[in-house]
N, C-alpha and C positions, 0 to 999 in steps of 0.2 A: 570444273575449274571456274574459278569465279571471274567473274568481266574485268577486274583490277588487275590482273596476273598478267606479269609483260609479256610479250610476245616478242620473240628472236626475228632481231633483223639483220644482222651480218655475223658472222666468224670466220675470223685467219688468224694465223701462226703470226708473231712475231719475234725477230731476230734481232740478236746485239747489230748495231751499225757497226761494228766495229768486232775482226775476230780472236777470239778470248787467248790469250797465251798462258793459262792460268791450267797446270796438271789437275788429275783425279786429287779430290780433300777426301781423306779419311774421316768416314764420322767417327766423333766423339762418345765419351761414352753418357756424354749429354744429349746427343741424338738420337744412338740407336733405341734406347727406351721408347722415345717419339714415336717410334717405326709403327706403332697398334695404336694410334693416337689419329684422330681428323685431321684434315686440313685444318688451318687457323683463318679463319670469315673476320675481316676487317675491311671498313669501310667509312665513307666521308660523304653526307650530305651537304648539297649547295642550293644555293637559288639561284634562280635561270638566268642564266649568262648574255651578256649581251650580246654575243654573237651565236645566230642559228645552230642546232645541234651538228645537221651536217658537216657544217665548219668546223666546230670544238673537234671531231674525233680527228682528221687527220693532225691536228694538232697533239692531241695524246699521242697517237700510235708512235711521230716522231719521237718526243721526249720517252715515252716508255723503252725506245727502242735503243736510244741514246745508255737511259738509263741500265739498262741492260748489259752494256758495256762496263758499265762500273759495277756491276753486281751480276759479272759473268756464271756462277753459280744457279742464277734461278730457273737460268736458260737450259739444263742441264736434264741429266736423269741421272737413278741410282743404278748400281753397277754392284753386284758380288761377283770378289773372283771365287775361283778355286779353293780357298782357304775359307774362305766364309766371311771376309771381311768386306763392308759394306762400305764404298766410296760415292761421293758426288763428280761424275765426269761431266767437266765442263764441255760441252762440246755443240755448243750453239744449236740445238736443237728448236729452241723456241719457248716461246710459251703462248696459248690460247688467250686470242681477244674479241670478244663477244659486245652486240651492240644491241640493246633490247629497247623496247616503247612499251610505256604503261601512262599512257597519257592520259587515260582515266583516275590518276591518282593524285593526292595531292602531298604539298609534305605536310599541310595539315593530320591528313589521315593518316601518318606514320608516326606523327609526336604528340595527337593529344589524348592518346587511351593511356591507359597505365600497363594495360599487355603490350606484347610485342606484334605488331602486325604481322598476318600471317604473311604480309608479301616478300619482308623481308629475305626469307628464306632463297628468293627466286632471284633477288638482287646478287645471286655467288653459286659462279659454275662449282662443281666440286662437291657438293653436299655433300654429307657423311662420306667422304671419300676416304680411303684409311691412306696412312701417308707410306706404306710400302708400297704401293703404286704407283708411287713415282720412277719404279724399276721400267714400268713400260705406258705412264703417263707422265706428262707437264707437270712441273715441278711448281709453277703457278700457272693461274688463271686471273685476268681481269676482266670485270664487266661492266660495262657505262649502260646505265637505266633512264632513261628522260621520262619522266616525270610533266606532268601539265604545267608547274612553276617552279621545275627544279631538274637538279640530275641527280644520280647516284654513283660513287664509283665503287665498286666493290673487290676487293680482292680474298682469293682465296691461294695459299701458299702451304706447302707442305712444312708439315712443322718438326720432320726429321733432320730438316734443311736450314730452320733459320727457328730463331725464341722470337718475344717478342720488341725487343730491343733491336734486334738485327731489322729485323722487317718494319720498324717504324723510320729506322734512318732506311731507308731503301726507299719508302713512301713520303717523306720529307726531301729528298732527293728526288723524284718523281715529280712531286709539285713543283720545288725548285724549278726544273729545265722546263717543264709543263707551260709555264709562267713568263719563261725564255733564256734562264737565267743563261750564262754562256763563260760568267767568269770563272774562277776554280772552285768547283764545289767541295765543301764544308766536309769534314767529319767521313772522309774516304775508307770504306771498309778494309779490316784485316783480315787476310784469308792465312796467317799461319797455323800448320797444323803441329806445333810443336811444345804443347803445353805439357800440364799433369794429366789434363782431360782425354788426350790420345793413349790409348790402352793396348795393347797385344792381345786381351781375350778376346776370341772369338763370341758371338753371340749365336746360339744357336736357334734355327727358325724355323717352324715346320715348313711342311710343302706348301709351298703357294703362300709363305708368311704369315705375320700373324694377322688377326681377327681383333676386334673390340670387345672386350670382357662383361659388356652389358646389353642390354633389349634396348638397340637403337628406337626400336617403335612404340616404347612404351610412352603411354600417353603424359605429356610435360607441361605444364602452366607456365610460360616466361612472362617475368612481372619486368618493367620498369621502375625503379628507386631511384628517384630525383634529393640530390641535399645541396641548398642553397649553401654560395661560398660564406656567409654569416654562419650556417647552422652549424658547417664543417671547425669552424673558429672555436665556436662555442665548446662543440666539443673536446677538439683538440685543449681547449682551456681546463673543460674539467680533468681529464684526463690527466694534466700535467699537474694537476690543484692550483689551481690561479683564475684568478676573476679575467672572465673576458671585454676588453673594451676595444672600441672605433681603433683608436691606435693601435693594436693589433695588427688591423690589417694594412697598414704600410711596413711594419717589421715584420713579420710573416714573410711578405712579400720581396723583402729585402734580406731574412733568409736565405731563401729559399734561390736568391741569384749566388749571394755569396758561400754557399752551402756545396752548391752544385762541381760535386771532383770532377767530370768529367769536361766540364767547361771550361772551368777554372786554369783545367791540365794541359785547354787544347790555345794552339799558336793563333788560330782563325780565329779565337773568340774575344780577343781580347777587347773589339770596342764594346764589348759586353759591360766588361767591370767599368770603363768610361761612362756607359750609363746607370750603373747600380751607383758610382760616386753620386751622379747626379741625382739620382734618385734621393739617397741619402740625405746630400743637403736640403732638397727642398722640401723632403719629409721635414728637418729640423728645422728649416724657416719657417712652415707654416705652424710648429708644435712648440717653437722656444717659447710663447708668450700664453700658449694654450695651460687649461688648468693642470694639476698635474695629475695624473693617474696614477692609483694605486692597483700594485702587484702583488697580490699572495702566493708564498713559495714556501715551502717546510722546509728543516733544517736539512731533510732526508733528501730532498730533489738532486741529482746527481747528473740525470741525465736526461733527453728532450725528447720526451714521446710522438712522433712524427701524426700529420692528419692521418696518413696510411689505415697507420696502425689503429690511431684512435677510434675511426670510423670500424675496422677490422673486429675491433672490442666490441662496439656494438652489434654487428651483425652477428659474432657467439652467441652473447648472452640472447639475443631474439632470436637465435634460430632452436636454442638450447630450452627457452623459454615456449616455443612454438612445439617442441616435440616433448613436451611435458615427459622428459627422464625422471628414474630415483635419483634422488640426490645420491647416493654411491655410484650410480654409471658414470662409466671414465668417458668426456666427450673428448674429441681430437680435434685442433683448427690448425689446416696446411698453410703455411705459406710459401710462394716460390721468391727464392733469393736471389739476384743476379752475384755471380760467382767473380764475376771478372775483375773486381780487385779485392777480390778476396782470397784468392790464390795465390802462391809464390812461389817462380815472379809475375806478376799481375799479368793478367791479359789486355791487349790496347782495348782499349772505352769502346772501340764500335769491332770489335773480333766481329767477325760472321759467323754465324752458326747458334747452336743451343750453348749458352754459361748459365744455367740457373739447375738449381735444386729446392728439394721440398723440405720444410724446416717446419714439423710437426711439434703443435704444443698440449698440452695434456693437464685436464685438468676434472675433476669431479664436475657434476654438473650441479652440486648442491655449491660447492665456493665458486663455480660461474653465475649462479642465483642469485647466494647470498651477499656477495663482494661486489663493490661496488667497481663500475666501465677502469677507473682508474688503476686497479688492482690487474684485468683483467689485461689491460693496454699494457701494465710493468712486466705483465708476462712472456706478450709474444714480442715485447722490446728486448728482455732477456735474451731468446731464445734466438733473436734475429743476429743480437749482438753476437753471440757466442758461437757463431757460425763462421769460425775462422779457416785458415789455412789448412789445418789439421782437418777440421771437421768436413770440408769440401774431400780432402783424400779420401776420408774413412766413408763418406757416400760415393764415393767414386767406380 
């Protein structure tokens, strides 16, 4: 084990402060898939706080504990009854909070390789833990790493329990109260289970559940891909056919607030758009007198290729490019959709649980070659768009 690897200083259970009145939730049939799936390893690097490490944690454990309460669910385990139907019993069991030192490390030594340090791994209880073990394990784990000029906080969460929407408003909420917040928190999770996604079949599950369908140990290269917010621009420009300029990036920007449905939809957010107005004008006071910039668009332009995507484009064709195919092998690029207002009738913006499916695009790998990023961006833009109501039942 190498000298860098942190070394465990504390573990205890934590509980909601407050007890759940929230029944068994029926998984979805966007979870139970999950069930042969890992934990999901999410986490947030800092630089070292001006207060002692010992001080910061009982400060997390509060707000974690707090938080807990509003996302009684994580505190939980899974549960089959009789029938074979797989629920989340809320039932304050806790979740695992883990306190480690790797004070021999720096965040240098985590961000300037292009691989992924091997520590990271060690920064998240739960490694390859398969997520039907949450029948008789924590449904999450968090772990704080102190670092020689930083910390770590690391979560690992079962991801037959939550996508990754749900578990970013859980850990935005987390920071929130963390921070001290005390007024009413933002963007309160939905635990209804009364959609399209609650189903009547049973899924059936060998003994002792399922297994991961591949050689967890087979040996992996994890690379780092850094794209500056210009290069992402650039992209998304050609992609759309249009010249990229400086101005761009305040309307991008200003997209991308007024764009946003689920903000736009919520009551809390409103001094939001008070400051995209603002935004707006001052973009136009500084640009009314500036030259004017031209915009190339073809007749054909219909609809707006998101950076997502754009960036998505690229990575086919260089990964399609990297595995030198015949041009007649049919390559596949997945992408996962969130569902939740794309069903009908919608799901609220922060439902709890998995709303996403896989929206596979298909294409030879000779017109992923020969066609250029833009072609390839129209495709999985197609493919995302046409991912309606209908088409969420029929993967259902």
């Amino acid at each position: 084990m190498p000298s860098s690897s942190p070394t465990l200083f504390s573990k205890c259970t934590i509980i909601p402060d407050q007890k759940s009145t929230i029944g068994n939730l029926k998984l979805s049939v966007s979870d139970l898939p999950m069930l042969s799936c890992h934990y999901i390893q999410k986490g947030c690097l800092f630089t070292k706080p001006s207060i002692p490490f010992h001080n910061l944690i009982p400060i997390i454990k509060t707000a974690l504990s707090r938080t807990l309460s509003i996302f009684p669910p994580l505190a939980g385990r899974l549960t089959t009854d009789s029938d074979g139907y797989v629920y989340l019993t809320c039932n304050d069991a806790g979740v695992d909070f883990i306190t480690a030192v790797a004070t021999e490390l720096y965040i240098h030594d985590l961000l300037s390789t292009t691989d992924v340090n091997d520590s990271f791994k060690e920064f998240f209880t739960f490694d390859r833990k398969v997520s039907y073990s949450g029948h008789y394990s924590p449904i999450m784990a968090v772990q704080v790493t102190e670092l020689s000029d930083g910390i770590f906080i690391g979560c690992a969460v079962n991801h037959a329990v939550t996508d990754g929407t749900s578990f970013w408003n859980f850990f935005n909420t987390f920071a929130q109260l963390c921070r001290g917040a005390n007024k009413c928190i933002r963007n309160s999770p939905s635990f209804r289970r009364d959609s399209v996604l609650i189903s009547n079949a049973v899924l059936r599950l060998p003994e002792g559940g399922p297994v991961v369908t591949f050689n967890a140990d087979a040996p992996i290269r994890e690379r780092i891909f850094s794209f500056s917010r210009e290069s992402i621009q650039k992209l998304k420009a050609r992609a759309n056919n249009r010249r990229w300029t400086e101005n761009n990036n305040a309307v991008e920007l200003m997209q991308k607030h007024m764009n946003d449905h689920y903000n736009n939809n919520n009551s809390n957010n409103q001094k939001e758009n008070g400051k995209v107005a603002a935004l707006i004008e001052n973009w136009f006071k500084n640009n009314v007198n500036s030259k004017q910039q031209t915009v190339t668009v073809t007749e054909t332009e219909t609809v707006e290729i998101s950076s997502f995507q754009s960036l998505c484009a690229l990575l086919w064709r260089a990964v399609t490019r990297a595995r030198k195919f015949h041009p007649s092998k049919t390559t596949t690029f997945r992408m996962a959709v969130n569902c939740r207002h794309r069903v009908k009738p919608e799901l609220d913006s922060f439902y709890f649980g998995n709303a996403i499916q896989s929206v596979p695009t298909y294409a030879s790998a000779g017109d992923v070659m020969s066609k250029d990023i833009r072609w390839c961006a129209e495709q999985l833009n197609k493919n995302v768009k046409a991912h309606d109501n209908v088409m969420c039942v029929m993967c259902s």
